[in-house]
N, C-alpha and C positions, 0 to 999 in steps of 0.2 A: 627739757632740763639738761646742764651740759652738754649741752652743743649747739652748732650756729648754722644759719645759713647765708653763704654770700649771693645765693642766687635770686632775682629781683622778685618771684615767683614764692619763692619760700618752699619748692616743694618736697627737697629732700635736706635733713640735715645731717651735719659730721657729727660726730664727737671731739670734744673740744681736746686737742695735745695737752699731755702730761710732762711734765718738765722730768729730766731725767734729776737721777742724784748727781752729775757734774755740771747741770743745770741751774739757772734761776732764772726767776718769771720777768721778763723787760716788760709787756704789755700784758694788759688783765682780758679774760675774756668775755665776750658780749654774746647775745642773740645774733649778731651780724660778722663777728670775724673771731677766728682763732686766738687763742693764748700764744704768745710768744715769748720763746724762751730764749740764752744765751747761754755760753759758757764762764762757768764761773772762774776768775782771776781773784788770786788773793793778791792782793795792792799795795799793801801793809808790812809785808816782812820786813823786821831791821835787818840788814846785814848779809842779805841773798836774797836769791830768786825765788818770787813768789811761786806758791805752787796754784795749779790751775786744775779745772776739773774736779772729779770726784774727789783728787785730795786736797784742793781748797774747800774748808768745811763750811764757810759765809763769802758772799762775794765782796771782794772789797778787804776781804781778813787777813790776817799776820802770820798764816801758814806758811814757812818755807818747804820749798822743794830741794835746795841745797845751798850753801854756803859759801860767803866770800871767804878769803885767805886770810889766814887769824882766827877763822870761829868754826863752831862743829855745830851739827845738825844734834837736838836733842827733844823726839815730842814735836816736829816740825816748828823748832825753834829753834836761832843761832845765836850760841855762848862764846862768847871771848876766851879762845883756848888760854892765855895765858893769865888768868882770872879766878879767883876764890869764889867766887859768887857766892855762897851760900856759907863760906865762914867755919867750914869744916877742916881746912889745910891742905886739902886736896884742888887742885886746878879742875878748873872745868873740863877742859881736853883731856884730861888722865881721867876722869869721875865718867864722861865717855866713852872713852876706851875700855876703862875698868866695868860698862854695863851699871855703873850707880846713876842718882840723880843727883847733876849740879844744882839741883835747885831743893834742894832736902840734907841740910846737915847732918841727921841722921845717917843717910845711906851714903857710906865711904867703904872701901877697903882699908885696914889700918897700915898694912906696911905702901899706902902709894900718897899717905900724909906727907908735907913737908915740914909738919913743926916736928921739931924733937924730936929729927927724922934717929939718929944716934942710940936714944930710948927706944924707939917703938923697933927698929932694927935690931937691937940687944934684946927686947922682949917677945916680939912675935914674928922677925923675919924669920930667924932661923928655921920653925919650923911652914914656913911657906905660908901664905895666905891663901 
């Protein structure tokens, strides 16, 4: 059980290879031949370079490794720096840099808002965020 033999004799068997974590299985394995494995490419990412290996999580997935010009990396995902995305008033690239999530209205810093930038400036810059 788990493992093969390719000799026509059958007298000695392997153990069948384990696909690493930056692995996934191409060929299943049998009584007669190994598991084959490859390295896994994420294929998927919008907007940059798929990440490959252990930090593509599914082969074929939308992990990025880094990003085209215009978007940041967030969660191995790429956000349109110049973009609200989640409707808080904060830009995805500031929500970034600031360590929030552009993808969570919740989690902002309030003086790196742009609405009623004036207010929040008069109410909470002063004493720093």
């Amino acid at each position: 059980l788990n493992s093969f033999s390719d000799e026509p004799s059958y007298d000695s068997c392997t153990a069948w290879k384990t696909c690493t974590i930056a692995e996934y299985q191409t060929e299943a394995p049998s009584p007669t031949q190994d598991r084959k494995c490859a390295t896994k490419v994420c294929s998927a990412c919008a907007n940059g370079v798929g990440a490959t290996g252990a930090d593509c999580e599914s082969n074929g997935g939308e992990d990025c490794a880094s990003c085209n010009s215009g978007f940041s990396l967030f969660e191995k995902r790429c956000y349109a720096d110049g973009v609200d995305g989640d409707g808080d008033g904060v830009l995805n690239a500031k929500e970034i840099s600031d360590d929030t999530d552009p993808t969570d209205a919740s989690s902002f810093k309030p003086c790196s808002t742009t609405i009623a930038a004036d207010y929040i400036n008069a109410q909470c810059c002063q004493t720093k965020c």
